[in-house]
N, C-alpha and C positions, 0 to 999 in steps of 0.2 A: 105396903106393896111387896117388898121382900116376902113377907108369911106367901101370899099368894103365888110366889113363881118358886119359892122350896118346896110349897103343896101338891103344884103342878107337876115339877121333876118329881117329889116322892108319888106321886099317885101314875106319871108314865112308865116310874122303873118297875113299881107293883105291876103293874099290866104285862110289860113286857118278860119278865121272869115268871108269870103265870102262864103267857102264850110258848115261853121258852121248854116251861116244864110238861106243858099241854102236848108239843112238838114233842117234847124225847120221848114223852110216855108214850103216844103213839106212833112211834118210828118214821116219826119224820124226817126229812132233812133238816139241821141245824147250821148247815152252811152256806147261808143266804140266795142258795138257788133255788129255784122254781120246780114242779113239780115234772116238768117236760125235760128238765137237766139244762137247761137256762139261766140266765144270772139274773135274779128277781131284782124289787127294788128294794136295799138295806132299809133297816129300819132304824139307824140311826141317821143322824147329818154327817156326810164327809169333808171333812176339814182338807179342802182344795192346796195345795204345794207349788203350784205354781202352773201356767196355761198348757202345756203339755199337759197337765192330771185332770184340767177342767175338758180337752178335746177327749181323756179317754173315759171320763164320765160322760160327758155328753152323750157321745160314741155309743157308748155303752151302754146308758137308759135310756128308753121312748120317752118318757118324760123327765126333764128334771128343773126344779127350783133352786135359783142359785141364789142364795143369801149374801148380799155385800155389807158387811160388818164393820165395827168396829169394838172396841172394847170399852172405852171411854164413852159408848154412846149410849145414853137412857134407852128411846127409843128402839137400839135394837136391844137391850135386855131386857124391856117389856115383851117383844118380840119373840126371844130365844124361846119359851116355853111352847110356843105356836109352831114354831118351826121343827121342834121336835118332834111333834105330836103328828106333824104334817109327814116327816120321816117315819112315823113309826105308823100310822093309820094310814096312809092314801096308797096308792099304786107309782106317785111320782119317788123318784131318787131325789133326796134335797144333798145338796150340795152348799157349803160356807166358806166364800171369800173373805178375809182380815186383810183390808181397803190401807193399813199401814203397813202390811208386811210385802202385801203386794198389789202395788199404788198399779205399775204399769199396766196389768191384768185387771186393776179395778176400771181402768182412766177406758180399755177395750169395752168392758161392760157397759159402758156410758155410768158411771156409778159418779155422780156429780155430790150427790148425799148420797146420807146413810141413814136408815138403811135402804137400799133397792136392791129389787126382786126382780129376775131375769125368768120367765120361762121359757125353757129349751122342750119343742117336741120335737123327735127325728131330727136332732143335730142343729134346731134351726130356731134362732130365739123369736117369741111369736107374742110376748108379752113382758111390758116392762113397769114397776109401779117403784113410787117413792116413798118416803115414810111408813110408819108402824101401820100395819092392816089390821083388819081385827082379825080373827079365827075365820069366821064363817065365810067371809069374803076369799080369803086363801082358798080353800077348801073347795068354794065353787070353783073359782080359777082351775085348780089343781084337777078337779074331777071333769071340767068342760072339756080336758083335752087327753085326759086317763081312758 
């Protein structure tokens, strides 16, 4: 299972250094704004700091998925390759809470386990799931409110 989620990170990084190279060759913006001069959605996960940084994410993207993690957990390392790919391909901002570093922020999330998936559209969380999802199931979530 290992080979499959090194595969998955080597085959997200090749995409995105290709879309990276794709962008400077045609003088794109490279600084994760949008093309109206707006702040698009990163294409990586943002590793959350604490509930002030999750209000100015939220704030900040129409959509965002918020990953309640943990390190020790199978399930979200089965998980993590999905959620990247979910930052790097959809329109939502994903966002990663670490449930031990910050318990209180998790306990807000209703984060009872791990992993759970908070979706935030327009500042307001509008769906909540527990355990590992598969890809395509995110995906539709993610896209039903993109």
């Amino acid at each position: 299972m290992n080979d499959t989620v090194d595969d998955e990170r080597k085959r997200i990084r090749e995409r995105k250094e290709r879309e990276l190279r794709e962008r400077l060759e045609n003088g794109g913006a490279s600084d994760g704004r949008d093309g109206d001069g707006g702040v698009g959605s990163p294409n990586e996960p943002i590793d959350i700091e604490g509930s002030d940084h999750l209000d100015e994410v939220v704030g900040e993207h129409g959509v965002v998925l918020v990953d309640c993690y943990a390190d020790w957990c199978g399930p979200c390392q089965m998980l993590e390759p999905t959620i990247e790919a979910l930052a790097a391909e959809t329109d939502a901002a994903v966002a990663k809470v670490d449930v031990d570093r910050h318990q209180r922020l998790a306990q807000q999330l209703g984060a009872r386990g791990v992993p759970t998936l908070v979706l935030y559209v327009d500042g307001e969380p509008v769906e909540r799931t527990v355990g590992a999802q598969d890809r395509s199931t995110l995906e539709r979530l993610v896209e039903q409110y993109a």
